[in-house]
N, C-alpha and C positions, 0 to 999 in steps of 0.2 A: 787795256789801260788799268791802273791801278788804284786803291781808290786810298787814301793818308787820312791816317786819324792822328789827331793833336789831342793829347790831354794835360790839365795843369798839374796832375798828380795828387793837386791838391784833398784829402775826404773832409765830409763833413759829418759829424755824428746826427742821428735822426732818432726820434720814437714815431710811429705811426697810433695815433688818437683818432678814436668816433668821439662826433661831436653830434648832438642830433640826429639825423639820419645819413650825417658824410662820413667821411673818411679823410685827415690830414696828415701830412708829413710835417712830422717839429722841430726845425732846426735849434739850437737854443746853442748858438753861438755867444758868446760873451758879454762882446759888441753890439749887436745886432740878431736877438730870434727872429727869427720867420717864421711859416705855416704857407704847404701848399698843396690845396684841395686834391682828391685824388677823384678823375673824371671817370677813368679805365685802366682798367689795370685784368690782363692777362697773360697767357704763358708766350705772347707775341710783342708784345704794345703794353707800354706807360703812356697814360694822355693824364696833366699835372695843369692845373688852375692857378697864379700867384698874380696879385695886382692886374685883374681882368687882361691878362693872357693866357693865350693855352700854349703849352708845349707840349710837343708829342715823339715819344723816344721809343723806336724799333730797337726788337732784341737783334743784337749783329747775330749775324750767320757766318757760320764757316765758310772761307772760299777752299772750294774744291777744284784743282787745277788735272784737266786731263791728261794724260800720257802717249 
């Protein structure tokens, strides 16, 4: 089976700010900025804090198909 990724295309621009002892991502969209807490962040995993949820984003991996 295969697995389908959707994406909107859409970017958004960011700066990454310490603020005390964290770490936030700063959208500063127009309309609407944001800021969202950075939990983890490694060469594997994003885990992201915004309006007490957490998201958490795996780096994709190569699919490697045998022969």
């Amino acid at each position: 089976s295969f697995a389908a990724y959707q994406t909107s295309e859409q970017q958004n621009e960011f700066q990454i700010e310490r603020e005390d002892e964290n770490h936030y991502l700063h959208f500063n969209l127009a309309l609407e900025p944001w800021k969202e807490k950075i939990i983890r962040l490694d060469s594997s995993q994003l885990v992201l804090e915004h309006q007490d949820k957490v998201y958490h984003y795996t780096r994709h991996k190569k699919i490697v198909l045998d022969e």
